[in-house]
C-alpha positions as MATLAB code, in Angstrom:
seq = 'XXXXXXXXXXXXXXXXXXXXXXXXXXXXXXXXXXXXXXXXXXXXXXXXXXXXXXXXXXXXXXXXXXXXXXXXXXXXXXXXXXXXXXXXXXXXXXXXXXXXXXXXXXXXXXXXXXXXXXXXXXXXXXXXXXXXXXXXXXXXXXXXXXXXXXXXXXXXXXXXXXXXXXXXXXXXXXXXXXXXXXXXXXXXXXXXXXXXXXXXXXXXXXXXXXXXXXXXXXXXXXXXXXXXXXXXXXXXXXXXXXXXXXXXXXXXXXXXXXXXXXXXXXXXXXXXXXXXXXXXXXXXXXXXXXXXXXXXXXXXXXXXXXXXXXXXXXXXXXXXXXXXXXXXXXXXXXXXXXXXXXXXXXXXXXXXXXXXXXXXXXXXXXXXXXXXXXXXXXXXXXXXXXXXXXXXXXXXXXXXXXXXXXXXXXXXXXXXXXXXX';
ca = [
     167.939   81.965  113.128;
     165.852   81.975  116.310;
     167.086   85.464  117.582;
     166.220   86.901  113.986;
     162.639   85.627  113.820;
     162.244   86.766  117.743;
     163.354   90.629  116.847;
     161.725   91.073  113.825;
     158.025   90.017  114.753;
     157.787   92.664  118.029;
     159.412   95.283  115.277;
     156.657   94.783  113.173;
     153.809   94.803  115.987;
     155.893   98.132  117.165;
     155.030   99.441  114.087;
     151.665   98.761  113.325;
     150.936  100.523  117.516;
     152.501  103.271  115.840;
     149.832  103.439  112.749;
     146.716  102.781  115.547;
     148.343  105.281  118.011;
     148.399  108.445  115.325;
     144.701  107.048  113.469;
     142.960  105.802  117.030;
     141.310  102.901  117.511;
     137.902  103.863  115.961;
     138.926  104.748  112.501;
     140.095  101.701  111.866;
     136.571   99.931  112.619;
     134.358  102.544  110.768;
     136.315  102.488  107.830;
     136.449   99.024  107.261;
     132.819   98.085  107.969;
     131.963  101.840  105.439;
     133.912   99.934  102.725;
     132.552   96.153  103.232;
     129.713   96.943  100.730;
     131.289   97.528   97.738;
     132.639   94.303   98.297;
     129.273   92.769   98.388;
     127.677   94.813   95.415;
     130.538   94.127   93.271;
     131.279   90.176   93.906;
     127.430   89.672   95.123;
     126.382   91.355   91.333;
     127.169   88.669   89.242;
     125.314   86.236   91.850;
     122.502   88.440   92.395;
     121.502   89.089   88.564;
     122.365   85.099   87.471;
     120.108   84.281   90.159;
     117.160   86.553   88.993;
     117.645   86.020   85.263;
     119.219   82.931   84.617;
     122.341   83.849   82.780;
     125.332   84.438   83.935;
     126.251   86.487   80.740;
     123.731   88.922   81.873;
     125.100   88.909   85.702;
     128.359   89.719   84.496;
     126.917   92.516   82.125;
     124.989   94.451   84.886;
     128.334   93.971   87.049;
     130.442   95.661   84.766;
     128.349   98.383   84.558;
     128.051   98.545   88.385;
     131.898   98.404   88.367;
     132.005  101.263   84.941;
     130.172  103.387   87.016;
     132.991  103.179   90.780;
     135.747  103.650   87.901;
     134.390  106.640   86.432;
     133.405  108.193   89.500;
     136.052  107.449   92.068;
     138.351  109.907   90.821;
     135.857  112.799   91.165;
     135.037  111.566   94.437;
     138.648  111.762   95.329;
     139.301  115.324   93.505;
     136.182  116.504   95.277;
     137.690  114.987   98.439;
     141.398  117.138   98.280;
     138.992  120.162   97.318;
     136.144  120.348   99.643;
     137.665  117.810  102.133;
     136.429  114.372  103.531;
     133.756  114.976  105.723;
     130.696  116.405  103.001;
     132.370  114.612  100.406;
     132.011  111.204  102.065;
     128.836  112.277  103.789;
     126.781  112.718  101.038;
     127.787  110.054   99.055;
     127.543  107.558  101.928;
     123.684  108.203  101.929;
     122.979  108.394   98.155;
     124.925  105.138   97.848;
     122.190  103.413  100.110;
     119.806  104.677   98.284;
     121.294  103.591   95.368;
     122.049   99.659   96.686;
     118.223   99.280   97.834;
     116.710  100.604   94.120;
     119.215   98.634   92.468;
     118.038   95.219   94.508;
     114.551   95.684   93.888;
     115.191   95.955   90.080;
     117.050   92.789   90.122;
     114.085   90.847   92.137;
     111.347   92.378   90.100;
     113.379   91.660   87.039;
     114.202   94.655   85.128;
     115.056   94.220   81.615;
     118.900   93.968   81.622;
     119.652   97.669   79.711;
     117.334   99.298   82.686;
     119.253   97.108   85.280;
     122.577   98.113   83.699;
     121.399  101.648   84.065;
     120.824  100.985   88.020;
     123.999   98.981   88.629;
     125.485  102.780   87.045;
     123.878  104.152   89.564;
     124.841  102.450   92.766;
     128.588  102.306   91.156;
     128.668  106.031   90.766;
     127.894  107.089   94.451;
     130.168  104.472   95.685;
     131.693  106.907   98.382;
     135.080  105.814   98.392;
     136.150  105.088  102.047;
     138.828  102.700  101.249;
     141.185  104.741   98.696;
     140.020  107.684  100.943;
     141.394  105.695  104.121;
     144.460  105.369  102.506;
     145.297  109.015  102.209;
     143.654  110.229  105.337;
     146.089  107.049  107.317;
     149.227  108.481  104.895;
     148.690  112.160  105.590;
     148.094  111.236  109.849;
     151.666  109.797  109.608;
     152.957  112.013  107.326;
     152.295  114.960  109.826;
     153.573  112.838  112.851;
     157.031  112.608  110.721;
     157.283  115.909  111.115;
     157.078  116.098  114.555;
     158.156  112.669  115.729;
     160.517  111.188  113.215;
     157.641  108.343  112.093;
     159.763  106.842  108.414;
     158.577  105.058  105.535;
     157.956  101.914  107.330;
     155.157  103.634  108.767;
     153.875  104.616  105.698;
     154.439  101.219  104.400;
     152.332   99.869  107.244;
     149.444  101.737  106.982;
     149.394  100.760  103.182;
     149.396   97.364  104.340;
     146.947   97.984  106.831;
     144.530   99.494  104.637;
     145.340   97.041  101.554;
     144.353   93.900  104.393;
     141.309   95.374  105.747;
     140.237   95.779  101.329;
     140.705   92.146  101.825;
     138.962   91.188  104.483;
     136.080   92.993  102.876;
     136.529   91.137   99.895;
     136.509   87.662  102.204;
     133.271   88.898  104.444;
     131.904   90.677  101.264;
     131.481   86.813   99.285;
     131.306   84.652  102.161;
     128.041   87.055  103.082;
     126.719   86.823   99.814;
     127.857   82.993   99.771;
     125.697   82.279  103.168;
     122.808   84.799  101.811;
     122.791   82.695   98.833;
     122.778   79.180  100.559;
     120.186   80.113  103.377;
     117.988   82.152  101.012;
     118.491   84.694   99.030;
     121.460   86.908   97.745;
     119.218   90.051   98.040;
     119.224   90.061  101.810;
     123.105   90.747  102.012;
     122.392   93.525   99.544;
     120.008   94.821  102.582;
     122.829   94.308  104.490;
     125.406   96.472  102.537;
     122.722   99.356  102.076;
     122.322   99.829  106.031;
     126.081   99.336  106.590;
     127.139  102.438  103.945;
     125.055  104.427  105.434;
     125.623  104.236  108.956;
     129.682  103.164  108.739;
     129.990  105.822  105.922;
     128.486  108.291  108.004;
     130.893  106.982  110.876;
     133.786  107.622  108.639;
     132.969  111.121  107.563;
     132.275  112.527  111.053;
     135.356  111.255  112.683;
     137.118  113.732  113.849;
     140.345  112.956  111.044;
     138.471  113.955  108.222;
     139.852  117.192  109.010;
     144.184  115.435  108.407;
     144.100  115.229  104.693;
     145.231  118.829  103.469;
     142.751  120.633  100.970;
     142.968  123.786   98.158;
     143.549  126.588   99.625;
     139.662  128.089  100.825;
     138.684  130.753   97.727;
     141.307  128.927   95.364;
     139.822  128.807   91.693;
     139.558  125.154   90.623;
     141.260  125.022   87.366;
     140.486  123.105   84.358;
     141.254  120.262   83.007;
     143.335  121.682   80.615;
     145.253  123.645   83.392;
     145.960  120.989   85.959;
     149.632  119.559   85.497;
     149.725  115.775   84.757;
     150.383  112.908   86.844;
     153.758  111.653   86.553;
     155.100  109.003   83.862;
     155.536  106.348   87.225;
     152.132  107.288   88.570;
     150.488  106.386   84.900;
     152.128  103.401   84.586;
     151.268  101.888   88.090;
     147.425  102.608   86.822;
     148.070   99.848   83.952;
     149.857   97.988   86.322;
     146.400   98.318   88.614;
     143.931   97.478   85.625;
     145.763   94.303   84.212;
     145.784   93.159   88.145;
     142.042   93.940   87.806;
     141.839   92.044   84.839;
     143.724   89.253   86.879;
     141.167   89.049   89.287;
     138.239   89.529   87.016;
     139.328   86.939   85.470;
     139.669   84.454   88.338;
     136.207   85.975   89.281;
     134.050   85.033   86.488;
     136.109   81.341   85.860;
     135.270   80.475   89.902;
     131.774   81.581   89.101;
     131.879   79.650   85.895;
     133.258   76.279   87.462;
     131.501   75.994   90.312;
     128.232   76.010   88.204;
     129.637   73.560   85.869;
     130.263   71.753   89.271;
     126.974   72.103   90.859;
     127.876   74.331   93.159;
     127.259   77.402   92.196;
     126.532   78.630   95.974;
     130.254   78.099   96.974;
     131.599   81.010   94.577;
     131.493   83.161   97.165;
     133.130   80.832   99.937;
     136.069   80.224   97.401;
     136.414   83.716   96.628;
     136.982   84.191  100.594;
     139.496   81.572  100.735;
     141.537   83.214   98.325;
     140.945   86.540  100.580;
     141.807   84.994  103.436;
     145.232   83.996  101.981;
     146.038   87.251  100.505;
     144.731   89.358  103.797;
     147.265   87.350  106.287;
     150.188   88.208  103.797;
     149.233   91.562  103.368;
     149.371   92.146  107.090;
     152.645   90.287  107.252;
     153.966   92.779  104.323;
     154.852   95.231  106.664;
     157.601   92.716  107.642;
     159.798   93.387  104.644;
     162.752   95.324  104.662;
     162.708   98.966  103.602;
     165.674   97.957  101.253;
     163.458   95.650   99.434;
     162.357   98.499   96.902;
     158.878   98.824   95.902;
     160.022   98.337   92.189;
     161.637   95.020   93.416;
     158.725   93.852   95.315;
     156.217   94.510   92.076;
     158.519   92.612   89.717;
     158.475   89.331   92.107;
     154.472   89.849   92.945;
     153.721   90.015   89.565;
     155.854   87.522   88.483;
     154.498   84.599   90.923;
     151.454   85.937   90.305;
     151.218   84.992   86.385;
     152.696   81.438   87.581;
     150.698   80.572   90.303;
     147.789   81.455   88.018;
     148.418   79.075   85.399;
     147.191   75.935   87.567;
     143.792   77.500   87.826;
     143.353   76.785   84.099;
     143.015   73.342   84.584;
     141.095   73.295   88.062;
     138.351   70.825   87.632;
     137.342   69.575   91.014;
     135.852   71.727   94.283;
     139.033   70.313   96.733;
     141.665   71.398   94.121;
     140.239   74.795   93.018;
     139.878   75.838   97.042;
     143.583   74.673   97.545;
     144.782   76.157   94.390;
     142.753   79.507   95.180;
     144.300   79.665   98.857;
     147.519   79.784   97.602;
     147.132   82.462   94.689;
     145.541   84.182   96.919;
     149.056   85.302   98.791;
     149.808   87.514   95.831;
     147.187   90.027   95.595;
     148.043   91.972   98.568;
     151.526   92.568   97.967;
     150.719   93.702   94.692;
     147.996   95.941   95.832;
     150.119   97.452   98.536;
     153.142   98.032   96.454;
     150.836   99.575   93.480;
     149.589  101.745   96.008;
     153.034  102.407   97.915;
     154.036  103.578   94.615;
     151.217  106.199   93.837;
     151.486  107.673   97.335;
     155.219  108.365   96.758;
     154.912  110.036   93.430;
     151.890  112.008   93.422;
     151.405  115.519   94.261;
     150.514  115.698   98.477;
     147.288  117.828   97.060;
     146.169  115.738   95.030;
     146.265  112.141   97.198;
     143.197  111.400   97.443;
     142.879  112.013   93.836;
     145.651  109.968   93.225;
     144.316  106.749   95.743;
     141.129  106.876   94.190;
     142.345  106.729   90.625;
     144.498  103.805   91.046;
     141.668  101.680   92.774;
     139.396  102.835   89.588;
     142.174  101.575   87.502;
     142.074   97.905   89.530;
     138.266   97.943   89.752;
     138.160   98.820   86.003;
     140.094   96.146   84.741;
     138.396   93.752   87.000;
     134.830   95.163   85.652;
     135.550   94.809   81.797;
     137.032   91.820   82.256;
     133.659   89.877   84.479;
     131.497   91.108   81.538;
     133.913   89.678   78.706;
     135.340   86.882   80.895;
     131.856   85.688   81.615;
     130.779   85.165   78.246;
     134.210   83.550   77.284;
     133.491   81.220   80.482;
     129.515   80.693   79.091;
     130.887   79.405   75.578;
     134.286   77.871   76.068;
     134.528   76.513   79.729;
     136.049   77.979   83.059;
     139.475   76.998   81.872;
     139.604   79.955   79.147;
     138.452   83.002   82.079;
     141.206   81.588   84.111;
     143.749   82.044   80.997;
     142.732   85.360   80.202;
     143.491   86.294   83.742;
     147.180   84.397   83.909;
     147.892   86.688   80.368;
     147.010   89.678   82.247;
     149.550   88.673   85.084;
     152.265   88.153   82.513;
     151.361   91.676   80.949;
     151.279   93.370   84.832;
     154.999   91.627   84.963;
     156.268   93.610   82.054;
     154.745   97.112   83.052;
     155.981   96.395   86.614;
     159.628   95.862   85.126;
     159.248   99.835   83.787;
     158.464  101.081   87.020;
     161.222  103.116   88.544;
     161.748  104.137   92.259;
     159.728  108.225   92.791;
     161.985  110.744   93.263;
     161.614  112.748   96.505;
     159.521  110.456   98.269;
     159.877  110.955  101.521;
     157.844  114.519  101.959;
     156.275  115.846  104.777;
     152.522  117.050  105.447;
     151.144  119.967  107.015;
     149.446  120.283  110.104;
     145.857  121.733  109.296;
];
């Protein structure tokens, strides 16, 4: 037992110098800190607009249409991205999206009626610049060309999912615990200051870096074809997007009931400090997911994540005290990593090597859309009928993710080499 836990931890360190030796040290930092806001705007919404207007109906409203507008967007961002490349893609957005952050925080403080707020939260949804699905292919394609000329296998690949799929959780623990300490010292507002000047310095960090220029792009003078014309994604990739939107739904779910119960509780301020111990859980497994054997498949791994995901959810329905729902939050929280990671593994494996970041950026619109839908309709279900019923509809969703996840098949032809630019 002992000379089985001492070989495997150094294999898994081994592997992760291997991810930090082909990205460098810096890409690491910039992308993590260019994707902490969207954390903050999305979580900090639904605190933000209760706050201002008093209902947390209407906060969960003006999220959903914050999160409406990522969903529809990311994937243009991302098909932008393969055609034009990183760099102006991410650029631009990076600096509209600040923009878009400080107008949206000044409607919320000076009260906007809710349609004209909605119409803002659009706004700073839609330029969401998409570092983190981006990272994700520009880490995959960096080790994808070292395979070629070093030997670098899929537990590479795995770990750079899992590096990426942590550091989207450790933005989703600083994201709410910011908000959370905004909130208690004074104001939500000033950590939406906060995510404004990080976007569009850290974006801008992300774009320049020298790797933009790793992810391959259409052919220069190619004709971008239509809709129409562009082959479909395949069967495994589509079903790994409803996978991604009922895990959305999961955690929408779980986001409007903590929301909800803490209120009922009297404190309302702690949302966001129990939404980052359930982060904190979930980024320490993810890390550790690099661990697991390559003949665990990822079709294997989604069946149990889901699985003890819909169970572990069910004692959050009857949560009623702050020291219970932070322990049972802590421990649900180990699940939505490894269901990330895998959705993700999955989507890199069967999509089209032109079309990654395409394909990243649609499957974290497809978890950030179920999440979105679900805050608006969850919130009102938690206003009327008590935290209890947000946290069921988010346990259903589980069950459903279980029974998509048993569909899923291993991609053909998955291990596939990328070009040098």
């Amino acid at each position: 037992m002992t000379s089985s836990a001492t070989t495997k931890a150094p294999s898994t360190l081994d592997t992760y110098r291997q991810v930090i030796a082909v990205t460098g040290r810096l890409l690491p930092v910039v992308s993590f800190l260019g994707r902490l806001p969207v954390a903050v705007i999305q979580f900090g919404s639904v605190l933000l607009v209760t706050r201002t207007s008093g209902s947390l109906a209407t906060g969960g409203t003006v999220a959903c249409a914050l999160a409406l507008g990522q969903v529809a967007m990311g994937p243009c961002v991302g098909r932008l991205a393969d055609r034009r490349g990183q760099r102006p893609v991410v650029l631009a957005f990076a600096l509209l999206n600040a923009a878009a952050i400080a107008v949206y925080t000044l409607g919320a403080l000076y009260g906007l009626p809710t349609p004209l707020l909605a119409a803002l939260g659009v706004l700073a949804g839609a330029t969401v610049p998409g570092v983190g699905p981006l990272a994700r292919a520009r880490g995959v394609a960096l080790v994808r060309r070292a395979e070629a000329g070093h030997g670098a296998g899929e537990r590479v690949v795995n770990a750079v999912l899992s590096l990426e799929s942590t550091m989207d959780e450790l933005s989703f623990v600083l994201g709410p615990a910011l908000i959370g300490l905004a909130s208690v010292v004074a104001h939500p507002a000033y950590a939406f200051g906060a995510a404004a000047l990080l976007v569009a310095v850290c974006g801008t960090g992300f774009a320049l870096h020298p790797t933009a220029a790793a992810v391959p792009r259409a052919a220069a003078g190619a004709r971008p074809r239509a809709r129409s014309e562009r082959a479909p994604m395949p069967r495994q990739v589509r079903l790994v997007r409803v996978g991604l939107v009922l895990l959305g739904v999961l955690l929408g779910g779980c986001g409007a009931g903590i929301t909800a119960l803490t209120q009922e509780l009297g404190h309302e301020d702690q949302a966001g400090l129990v939404y980052a111990a359930m982060g904190v859980m979930s980024a320490a497994v993810g890390l550790a997911t690099a661990a697991v054997p390559e003949r665990f498949t990822l079709p294997a791994r989604w069946r149990v994540a889901t699985a003890a995901a819909a169970l572990l959810s069910l004692p959050l329905t009857v949560t009623h005290t702050m020291p219970l729902l932070y322990g049972v939050v802590t421990v649900f929280g180990a699940l939505f990593a490894p269901n990330l990671i895998t959705g993700f593994g999955l989507t890199e494996r069967a999509v089209p090597r032109e079309r990654l970041a395409e394909g990243m950026s649609a499957a974290a619109s497809a978890f950030v859309g179920g999440q979105a839908v679900t805050l608006a309709v969850a919130g009102r279900l938690a206003e009327a009928h008590g935290p209890a019923t947000a946290f069921a509809v988010g346990s259903a969703a589980a069950a459903l993710a279980f029974l998509v996840a048993l569909r899923v098949r291993a991609p053909q032809g998955a291990t596939r080499a990328v070009a040098a630019p």
